[in-house]
C-alpha beads as a LAMMPS data file, in Angstrom:
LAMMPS data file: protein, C-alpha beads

48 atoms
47 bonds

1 atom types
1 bond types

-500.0 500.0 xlo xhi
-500.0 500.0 ylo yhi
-500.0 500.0 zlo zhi

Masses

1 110.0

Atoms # bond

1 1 1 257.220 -231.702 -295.030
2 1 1 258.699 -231.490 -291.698
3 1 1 262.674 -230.726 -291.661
4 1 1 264.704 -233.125 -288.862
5 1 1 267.247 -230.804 -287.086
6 1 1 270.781 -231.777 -288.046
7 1 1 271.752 -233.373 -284.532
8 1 1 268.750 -234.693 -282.071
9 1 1 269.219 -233.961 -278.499
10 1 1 270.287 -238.122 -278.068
11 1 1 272.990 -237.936 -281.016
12 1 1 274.389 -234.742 -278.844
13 1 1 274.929 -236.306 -275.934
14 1 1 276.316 -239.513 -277.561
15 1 1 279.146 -237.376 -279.820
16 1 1 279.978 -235.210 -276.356
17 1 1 280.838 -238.640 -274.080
18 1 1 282.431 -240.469 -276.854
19 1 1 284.619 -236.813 -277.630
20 1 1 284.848 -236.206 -274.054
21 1 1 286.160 -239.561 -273.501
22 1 1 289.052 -239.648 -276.377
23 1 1 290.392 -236.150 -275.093
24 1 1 290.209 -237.135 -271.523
25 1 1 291.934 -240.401 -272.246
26 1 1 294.447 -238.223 -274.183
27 1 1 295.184 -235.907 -271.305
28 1 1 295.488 -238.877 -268.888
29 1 1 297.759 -240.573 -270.947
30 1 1 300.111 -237.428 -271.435
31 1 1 299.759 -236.558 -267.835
32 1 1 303.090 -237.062 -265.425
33 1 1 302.523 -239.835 -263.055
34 1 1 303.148 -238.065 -259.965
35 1 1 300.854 -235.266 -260.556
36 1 1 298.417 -238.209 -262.108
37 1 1 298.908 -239.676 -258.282
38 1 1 298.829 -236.372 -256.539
39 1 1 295.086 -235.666 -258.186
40 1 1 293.922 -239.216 -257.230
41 1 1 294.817 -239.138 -254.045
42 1 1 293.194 -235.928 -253.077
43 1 1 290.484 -236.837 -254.651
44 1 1 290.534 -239.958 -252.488
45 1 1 291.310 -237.503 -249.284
46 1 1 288.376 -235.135 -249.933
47 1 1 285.864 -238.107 -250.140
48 1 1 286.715 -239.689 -247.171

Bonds

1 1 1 2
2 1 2 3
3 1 3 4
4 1 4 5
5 1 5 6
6 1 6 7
7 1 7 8
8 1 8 9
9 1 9 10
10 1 10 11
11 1 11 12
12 1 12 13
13 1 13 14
14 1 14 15
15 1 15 16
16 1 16 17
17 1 17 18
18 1 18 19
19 1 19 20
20 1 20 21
21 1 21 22
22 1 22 23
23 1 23 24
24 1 24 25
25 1 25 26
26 1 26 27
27 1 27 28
28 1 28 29
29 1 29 30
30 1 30 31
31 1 31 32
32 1 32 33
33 1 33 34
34 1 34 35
35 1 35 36
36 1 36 37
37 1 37 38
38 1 38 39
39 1 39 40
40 1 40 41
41 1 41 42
42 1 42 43
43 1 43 44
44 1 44 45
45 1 45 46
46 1 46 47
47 1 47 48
């Protein structure tokens, strides 16, 4: 009888973007607004 691992590769990455999703929505919702607006727009700058 052949043992499944505990997480497949596909449950893995499904647990990481739903994590990495709650804790990035937590640090943009804590964030100040100007340094929120700061980020954005040099992110906008370096782009174009």
């Amino acid at each position: 009888m052949k043992r499944d691992p505990l997480f497949s590769i596909g449950d893995f990455a499904i647990w990481s973007a739903i994590l990495g999703g709650v804790i990035g929505y937590q640090l943009w919702a804590h964030a100040s607004e100007p340094a929120l607006t700061t980020a954005v727009s040099a992110i906008g700058q370096m782009a174009g």
